[in-house]
Backbone bond lengths (Angstrom), bond angles and torsions (degrees), N, CA, C in turn:
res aa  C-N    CA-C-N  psi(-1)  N-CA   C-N-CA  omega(-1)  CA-C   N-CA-C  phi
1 X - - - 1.445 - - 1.532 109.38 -
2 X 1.406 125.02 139.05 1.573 132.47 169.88 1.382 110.52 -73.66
3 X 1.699 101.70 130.18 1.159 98.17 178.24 1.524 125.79 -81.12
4 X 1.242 114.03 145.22 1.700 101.90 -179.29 1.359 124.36 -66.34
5 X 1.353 129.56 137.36 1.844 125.25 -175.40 1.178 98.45 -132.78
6 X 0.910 138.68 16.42 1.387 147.23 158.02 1.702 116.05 -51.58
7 X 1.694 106.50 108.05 1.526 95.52 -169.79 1.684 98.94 -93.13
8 X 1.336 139.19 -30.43 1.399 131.72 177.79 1.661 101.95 -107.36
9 X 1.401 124.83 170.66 1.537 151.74 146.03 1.352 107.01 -66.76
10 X 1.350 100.00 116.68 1.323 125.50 172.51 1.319 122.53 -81.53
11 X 1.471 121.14 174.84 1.664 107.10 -157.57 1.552 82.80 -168.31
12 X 1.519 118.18 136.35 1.220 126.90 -148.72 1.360 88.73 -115.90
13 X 1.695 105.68 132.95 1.705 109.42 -161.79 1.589 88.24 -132.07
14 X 1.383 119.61 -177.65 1.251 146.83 168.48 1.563 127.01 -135.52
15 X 1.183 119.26 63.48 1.272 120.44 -168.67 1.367 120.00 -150.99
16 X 1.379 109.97 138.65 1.323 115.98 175.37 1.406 128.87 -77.36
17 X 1.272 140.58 134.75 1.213 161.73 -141.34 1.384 126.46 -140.90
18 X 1.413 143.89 138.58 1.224 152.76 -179.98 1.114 127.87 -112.63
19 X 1.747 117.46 90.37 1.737 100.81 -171.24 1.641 102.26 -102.37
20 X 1.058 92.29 161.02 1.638 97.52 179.78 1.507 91.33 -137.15
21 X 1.763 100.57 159.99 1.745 124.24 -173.70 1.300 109.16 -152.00
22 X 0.848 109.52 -177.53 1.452 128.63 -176.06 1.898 96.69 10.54
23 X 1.691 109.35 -143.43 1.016 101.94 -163.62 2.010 102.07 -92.46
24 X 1.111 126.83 149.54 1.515 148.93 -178.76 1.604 89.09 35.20
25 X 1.345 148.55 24.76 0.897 142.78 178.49 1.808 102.19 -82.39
26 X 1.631 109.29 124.02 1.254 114.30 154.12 1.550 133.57 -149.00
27 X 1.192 121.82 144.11 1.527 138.17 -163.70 1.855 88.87 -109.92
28 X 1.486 89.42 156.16 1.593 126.04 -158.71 1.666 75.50 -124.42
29 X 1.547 119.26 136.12 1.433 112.63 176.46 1.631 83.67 -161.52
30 X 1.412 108.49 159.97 1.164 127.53 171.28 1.407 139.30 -112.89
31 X 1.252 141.43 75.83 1.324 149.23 173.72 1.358 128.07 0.14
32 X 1.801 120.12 88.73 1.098 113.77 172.20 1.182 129.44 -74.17
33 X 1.955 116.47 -71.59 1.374 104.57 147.04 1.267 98.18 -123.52
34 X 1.472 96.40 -161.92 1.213 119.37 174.80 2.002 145.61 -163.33
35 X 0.939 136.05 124.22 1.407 132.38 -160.32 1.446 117.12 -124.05
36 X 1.461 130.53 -171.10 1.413 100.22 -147.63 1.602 99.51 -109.84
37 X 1.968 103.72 17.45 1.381 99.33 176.51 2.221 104.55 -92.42
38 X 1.428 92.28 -29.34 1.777 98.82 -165.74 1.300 101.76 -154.74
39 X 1.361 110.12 -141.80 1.893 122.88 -160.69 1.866 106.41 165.28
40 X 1.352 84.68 143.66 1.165 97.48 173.02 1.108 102.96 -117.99
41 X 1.195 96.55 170.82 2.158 109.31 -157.84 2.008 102.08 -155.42
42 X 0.874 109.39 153.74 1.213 125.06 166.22 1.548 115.19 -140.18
43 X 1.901 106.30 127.19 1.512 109.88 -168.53 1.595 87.83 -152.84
44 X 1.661 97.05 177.29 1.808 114.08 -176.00 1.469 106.47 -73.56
45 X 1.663 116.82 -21.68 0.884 117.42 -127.87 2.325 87.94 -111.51
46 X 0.944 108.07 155.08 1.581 111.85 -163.82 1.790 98.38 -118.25
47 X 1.385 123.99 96.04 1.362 141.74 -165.89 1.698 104.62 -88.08
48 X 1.242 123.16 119.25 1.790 101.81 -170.64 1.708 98.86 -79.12
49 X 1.502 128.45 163.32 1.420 129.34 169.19 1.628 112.41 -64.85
50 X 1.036 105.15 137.47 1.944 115.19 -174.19 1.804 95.58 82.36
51 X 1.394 119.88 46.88 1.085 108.24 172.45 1.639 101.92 -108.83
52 X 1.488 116.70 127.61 1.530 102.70 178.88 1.536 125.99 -91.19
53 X 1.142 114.61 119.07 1.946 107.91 -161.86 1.935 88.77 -127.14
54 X 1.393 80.13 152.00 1.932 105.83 164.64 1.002 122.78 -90.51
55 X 1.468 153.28 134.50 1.602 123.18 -140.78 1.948 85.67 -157.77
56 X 1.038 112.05 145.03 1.493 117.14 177.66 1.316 105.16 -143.78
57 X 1.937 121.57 127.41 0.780 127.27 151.50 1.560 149.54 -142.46
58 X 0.725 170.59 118.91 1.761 146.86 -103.92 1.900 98.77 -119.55
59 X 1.546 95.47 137.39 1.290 98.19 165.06 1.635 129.46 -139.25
60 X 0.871 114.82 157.81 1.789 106.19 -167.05 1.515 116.72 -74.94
61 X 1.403 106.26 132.43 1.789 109.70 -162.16 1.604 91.67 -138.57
62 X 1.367 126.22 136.66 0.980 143.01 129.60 1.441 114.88 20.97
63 X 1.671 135.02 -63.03 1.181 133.51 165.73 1.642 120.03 -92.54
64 X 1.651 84.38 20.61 2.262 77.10 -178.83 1.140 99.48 109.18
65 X 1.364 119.54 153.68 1.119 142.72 -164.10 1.748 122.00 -40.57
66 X 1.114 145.48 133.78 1.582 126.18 -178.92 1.458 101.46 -153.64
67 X 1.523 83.26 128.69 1.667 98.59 -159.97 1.763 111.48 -107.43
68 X 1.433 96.82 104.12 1.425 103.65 174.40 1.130 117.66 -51.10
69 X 1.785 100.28 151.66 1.521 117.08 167.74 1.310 119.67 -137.25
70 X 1.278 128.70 122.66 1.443 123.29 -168.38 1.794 100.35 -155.59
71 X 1.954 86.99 162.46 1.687 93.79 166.96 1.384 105.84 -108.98
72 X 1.538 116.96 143.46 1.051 118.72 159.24 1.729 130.60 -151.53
73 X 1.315 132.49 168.69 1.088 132.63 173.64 1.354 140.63 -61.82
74 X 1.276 147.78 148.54 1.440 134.31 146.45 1.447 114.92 -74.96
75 X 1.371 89.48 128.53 1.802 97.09 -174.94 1.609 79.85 -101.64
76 X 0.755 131.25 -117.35 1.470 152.15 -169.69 1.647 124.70 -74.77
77 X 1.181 128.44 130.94 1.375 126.21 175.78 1.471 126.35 -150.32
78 X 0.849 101.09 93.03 1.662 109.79 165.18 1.083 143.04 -27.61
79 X 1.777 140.47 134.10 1.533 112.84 167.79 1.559 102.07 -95.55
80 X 1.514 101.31 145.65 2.244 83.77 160.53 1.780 83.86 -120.49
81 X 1.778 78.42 -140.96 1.799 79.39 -153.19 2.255 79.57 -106.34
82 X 1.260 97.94 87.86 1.854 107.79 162.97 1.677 87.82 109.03
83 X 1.242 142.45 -39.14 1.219 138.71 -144.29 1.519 95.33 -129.31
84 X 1.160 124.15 120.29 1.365 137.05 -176.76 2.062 113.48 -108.05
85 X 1.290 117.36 153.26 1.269 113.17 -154.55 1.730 94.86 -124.75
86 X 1.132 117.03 95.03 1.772 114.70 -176.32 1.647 115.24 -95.39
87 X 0.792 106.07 149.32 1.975 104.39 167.83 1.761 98.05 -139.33
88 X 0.936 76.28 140.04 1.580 125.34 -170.82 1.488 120.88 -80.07
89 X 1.160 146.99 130.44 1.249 130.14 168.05 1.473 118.12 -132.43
90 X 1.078 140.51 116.63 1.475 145.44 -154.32 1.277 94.80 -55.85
91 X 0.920 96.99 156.31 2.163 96.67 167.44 1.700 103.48 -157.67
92 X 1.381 124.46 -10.21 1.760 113.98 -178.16 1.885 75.37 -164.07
93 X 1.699 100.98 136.80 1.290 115.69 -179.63 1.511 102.21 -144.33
94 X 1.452 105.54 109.28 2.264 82.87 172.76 1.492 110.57 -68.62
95 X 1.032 102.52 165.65 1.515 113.90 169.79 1.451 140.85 -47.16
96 X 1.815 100.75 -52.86 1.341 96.11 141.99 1.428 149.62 -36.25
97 X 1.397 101.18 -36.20 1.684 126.05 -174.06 1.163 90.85 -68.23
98 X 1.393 124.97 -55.07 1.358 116.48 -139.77 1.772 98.95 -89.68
99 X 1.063 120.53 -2.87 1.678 127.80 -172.58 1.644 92.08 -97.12
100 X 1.374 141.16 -66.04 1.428 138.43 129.10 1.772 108.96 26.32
101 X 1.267 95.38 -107.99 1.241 136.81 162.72 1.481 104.27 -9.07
102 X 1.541 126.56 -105.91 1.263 135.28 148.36 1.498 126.33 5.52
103 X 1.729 112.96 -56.66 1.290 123.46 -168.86 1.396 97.33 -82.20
104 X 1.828 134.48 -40.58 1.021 127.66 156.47 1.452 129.40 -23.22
105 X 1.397 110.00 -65.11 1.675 121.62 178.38 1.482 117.92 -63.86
106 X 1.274 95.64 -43.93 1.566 95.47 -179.73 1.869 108.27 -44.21
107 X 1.596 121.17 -33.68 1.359 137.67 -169.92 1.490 112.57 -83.18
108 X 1.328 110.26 -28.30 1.617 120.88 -177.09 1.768 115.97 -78.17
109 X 0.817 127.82 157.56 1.418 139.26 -177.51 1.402 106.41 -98.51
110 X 1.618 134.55 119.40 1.471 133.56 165.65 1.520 124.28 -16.33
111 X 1.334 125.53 124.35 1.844 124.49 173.67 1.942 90.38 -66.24
């Protein structure tokens, strides 16, 4: 059996996302879930692990929409067959984001 390393509860989202890498490089990815350490995503695109990307994605707040911005890591990445399965790991969050962020989950139901 795999052990679990999961440091927060995840919360199963639907949303599209923007990672960017290296230089003007960016991927179109889609939001599986997500928690207030990382995210998993599913895209065309095949990200190697220890890859560092900038990632933007919008979530619903109280005054309207607020669209995160953060850096983070490749923990893990998958091949499938065209559609690849990445997780994410936060690594720099502003403050705002993370009050955002937070108030989001608190609203979401467990993955």
């Amino acid at each position: 059996m795999r052990e679990e390393r999961r440091i927060a509860r995840r919360f199963t989202i639907d949303s599209m996302i923007e990672l960017e890498f290296g230089r003007e490089s960016v991927v179109h990815a889609s939001g599986i879930n997500l928690s207030s350490s990382g995210i998993l995503c599913r895209s065309d695109h095949y990200l190697e692990p220890e890859t560092e990307v900038s990632l933007v994605l919008t979530v619903p707040s109280a005054s309207g929409p607020h669209t995160v911005s953060c850096d983070g890591i490749v923990v893990r990445s998958d091949r499938g067959k065209g559609r690849h399965l990445t997780a994410i790991e936060f690594i720099s969050l502003a403050d705002k984001d993370v009050g955002a962020l937070s108030a989001f989950l608190e609203s979401c139901q467990p993955a």
